[in-house]
N, C-alpha and C positions, 0 to 999 in steps of 0.2 A: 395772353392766350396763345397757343401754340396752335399753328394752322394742321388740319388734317395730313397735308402732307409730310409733316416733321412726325407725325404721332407714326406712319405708316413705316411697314416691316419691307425690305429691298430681299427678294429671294430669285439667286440666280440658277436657273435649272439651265444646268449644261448638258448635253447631249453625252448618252452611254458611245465612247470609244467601241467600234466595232472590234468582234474577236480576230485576232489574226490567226489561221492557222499553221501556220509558219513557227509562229512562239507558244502553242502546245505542244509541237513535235522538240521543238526546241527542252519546253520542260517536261516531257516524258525521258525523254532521253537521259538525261542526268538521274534519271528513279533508279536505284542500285535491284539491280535484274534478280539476285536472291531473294528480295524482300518482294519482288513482284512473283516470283514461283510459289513462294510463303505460302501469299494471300491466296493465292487458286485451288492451293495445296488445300489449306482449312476451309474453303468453300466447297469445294470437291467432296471433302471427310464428313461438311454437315448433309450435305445433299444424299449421303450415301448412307450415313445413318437413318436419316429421316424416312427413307425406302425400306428399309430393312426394319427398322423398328414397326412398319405397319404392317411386316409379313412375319412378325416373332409373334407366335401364342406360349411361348413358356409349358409350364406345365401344366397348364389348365383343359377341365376337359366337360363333357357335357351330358348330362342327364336326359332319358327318356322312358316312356314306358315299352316293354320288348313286348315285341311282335309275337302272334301266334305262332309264326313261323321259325322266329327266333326260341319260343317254347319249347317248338317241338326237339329243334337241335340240339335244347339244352338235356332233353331226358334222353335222346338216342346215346349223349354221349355220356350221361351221368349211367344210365342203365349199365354202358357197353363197361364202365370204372366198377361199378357195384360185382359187376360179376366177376369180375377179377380183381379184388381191391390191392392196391399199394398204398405205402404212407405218402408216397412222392406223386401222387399222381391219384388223389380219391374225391370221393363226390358222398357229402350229406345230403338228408333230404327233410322235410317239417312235412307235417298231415293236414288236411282238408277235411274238415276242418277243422279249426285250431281246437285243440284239446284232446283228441281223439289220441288213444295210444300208440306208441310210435312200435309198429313192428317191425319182424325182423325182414330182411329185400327180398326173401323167398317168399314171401305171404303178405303181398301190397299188390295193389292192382297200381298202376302206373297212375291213373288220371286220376285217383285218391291224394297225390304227391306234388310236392313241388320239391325241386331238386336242385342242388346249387353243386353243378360239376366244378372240377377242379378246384376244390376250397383249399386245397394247401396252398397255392397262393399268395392267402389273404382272402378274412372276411369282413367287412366293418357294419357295426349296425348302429344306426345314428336314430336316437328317439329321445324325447323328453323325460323326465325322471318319472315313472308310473306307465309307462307309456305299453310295457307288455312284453319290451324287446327281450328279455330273459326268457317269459314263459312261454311267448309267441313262436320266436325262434331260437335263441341259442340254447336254453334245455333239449328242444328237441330235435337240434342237429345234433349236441353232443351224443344224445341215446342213441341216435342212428348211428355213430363211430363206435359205440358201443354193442352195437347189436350186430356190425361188421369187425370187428374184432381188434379195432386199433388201440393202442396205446393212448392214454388221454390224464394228462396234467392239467388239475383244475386248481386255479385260486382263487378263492372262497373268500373275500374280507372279511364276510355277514358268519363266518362257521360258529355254531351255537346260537346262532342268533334267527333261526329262518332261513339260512341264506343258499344256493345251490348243490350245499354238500350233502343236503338231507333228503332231493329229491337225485341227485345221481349213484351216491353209495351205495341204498339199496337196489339200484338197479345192474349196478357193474358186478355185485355178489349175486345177484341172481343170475348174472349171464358165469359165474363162476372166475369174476377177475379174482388179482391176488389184489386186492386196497391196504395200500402206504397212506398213514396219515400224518405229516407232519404240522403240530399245531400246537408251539410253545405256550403250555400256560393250560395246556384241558389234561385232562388223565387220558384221553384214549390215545395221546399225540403218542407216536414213534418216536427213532432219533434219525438222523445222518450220518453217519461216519465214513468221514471222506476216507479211510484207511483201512475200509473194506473193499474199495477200488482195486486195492495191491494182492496178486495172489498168494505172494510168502514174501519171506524176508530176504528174497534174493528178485526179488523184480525190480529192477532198478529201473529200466523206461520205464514202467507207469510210474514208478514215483516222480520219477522227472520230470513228465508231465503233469504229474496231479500237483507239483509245483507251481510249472509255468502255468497252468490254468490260474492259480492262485494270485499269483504277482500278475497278469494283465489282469483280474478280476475286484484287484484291492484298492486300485490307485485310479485319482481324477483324469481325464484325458486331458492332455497338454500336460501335468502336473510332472515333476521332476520325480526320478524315482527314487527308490530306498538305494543307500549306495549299499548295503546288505545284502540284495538281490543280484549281485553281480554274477560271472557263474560259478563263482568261488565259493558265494554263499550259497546259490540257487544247489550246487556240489551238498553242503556241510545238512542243508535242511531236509534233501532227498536221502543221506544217509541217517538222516534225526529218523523217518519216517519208517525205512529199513530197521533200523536198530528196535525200533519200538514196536513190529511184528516179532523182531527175534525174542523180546522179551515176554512178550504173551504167548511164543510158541514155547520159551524155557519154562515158564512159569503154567504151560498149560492151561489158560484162562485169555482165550481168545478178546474179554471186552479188555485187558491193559491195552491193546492196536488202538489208539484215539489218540488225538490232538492234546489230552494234555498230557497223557505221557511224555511225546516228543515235547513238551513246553518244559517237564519239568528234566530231558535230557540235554535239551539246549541248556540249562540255566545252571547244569552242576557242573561243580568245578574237579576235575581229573586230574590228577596227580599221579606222575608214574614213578613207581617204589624201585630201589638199583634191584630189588628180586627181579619186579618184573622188566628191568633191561636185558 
């Protein structure tokens, strides 16, 4: 048998060596001073982010309901737009309430109105699908552009189908607009012709621009471009566009000026006779 004290664990607890400060300054010293600037350096840069990133709101911004007082500012200044409209600077207005016919600004009492000055801007109207935002307000801001005399480009996806073109066209020919309908695929569509743009067959800026509209208008952004389009060709296709006014002017029949005339000028082959050297 083994006595207790053969079975037993000997553990010697030696005492912690006090710190000398002597041999910290000793091994501070030898730390290479660049790598000690480093570390302060990217201490420094998070601390300063950290401040900053609690005082960045980005572009975010905050919704509320306007004040009467804000109301009223907004009709002083919609009234003060209506009475003098411009495209760059105008104010629509919807009726109170909703459904009621939109009249013209000389024949509305003010507090029948709600008014959204300064709409060129930007207007955005955010609703659920049925929600009203057509009938509610964008129909009847647009008739009040209408019944102030602006200029107004509508796209219609729903056209023949119900959709906004059937309750604003009869009201732009009643105001006595001129209505352009382009709408490939119905009988009543128009056409475009970009080469009515051009006065004659000697306007050579507009065609060089109704070019360049062309080529930034065709191609992906970032996308590498037609090496065609250089201004050698951007030259060749403004004179295609030229040429094919001259021919509807010789031929007297104004609609040969279209795009595929000039398709089928670019694509013929010209050959010149010793006569004609």
């Amino acid at each position: 048998m083994k006595s207790a004290n053969q079975n037993s664990t000997r553990i010697d607890l030696n005492p912690i060596n006090p710190i000398n400060p002597t041999s910290l300054l000793v091994g501070f010293s030898q730390i290479d001073p660049t790598m000690v600037f480093i570390v302060i350096a990217g201490i420094a840069f998070l601390i300063l982010n950290i401040f900053m990133a609690k005082g960045k709101q980005g572009k975010t911004a905050t919704a509320r309901w306007a004040t009467d007082a804000q109301k009223s500012n907004c009709q002083k200044i919609a009234e003060r737009l209506i009475a003098r409209p411009k495209f760059n600077n105008a104010a629509y207005y919807i009726t109170e309430p909703i459904g009621t016919p939109v009249a013209s600004p000389q024949h509305f009492k003010s507090s029948t109105r709600v008014f959204l000055p300064q709409v060129n801007r930007g207007l955005l109207v955010v609703g659920g699908a049925g929600a009203g935002k057509t009938a509610n307000l964008i129909d009847p801001a647009i008739l009040s552009a209408i019944a102030q005399g602006f200029t107004v480009a509508l796209f219609d996806f729903k056209f023949g189908s119900g959709g906004q073109a059937e309750t604003i066209i009869p009201a732009a020919i009643e105001q006595g607009y001129d209505v352009r309908i382009l709408a490939p695929g119905f009988e009543i569509s128009q056409t475009c012709n970009l080469l009515d743009r051009l006065q004659d067959d000697q306007d050579l800026a507009s065609a060089r621009e109704l070019v360049s509209v062309i080529v930034e208008n065709t191609g992906e952004d970032g996308a590498k471009k037609d090496s065609f389009f250089d201004p050698a060709g951007i030259a060749v296709l403004s004179g295609a566009f030229l040429l094919a006014k001259s021919i509807a002017k010789q031929e007297n029949n104004p609609d040969l000026a279209n795009l595929l005339m000039v398709n089928q000028i670019l694509n013929s082959t010209w050959q010149v006779t010793s006569e004609e050297k």
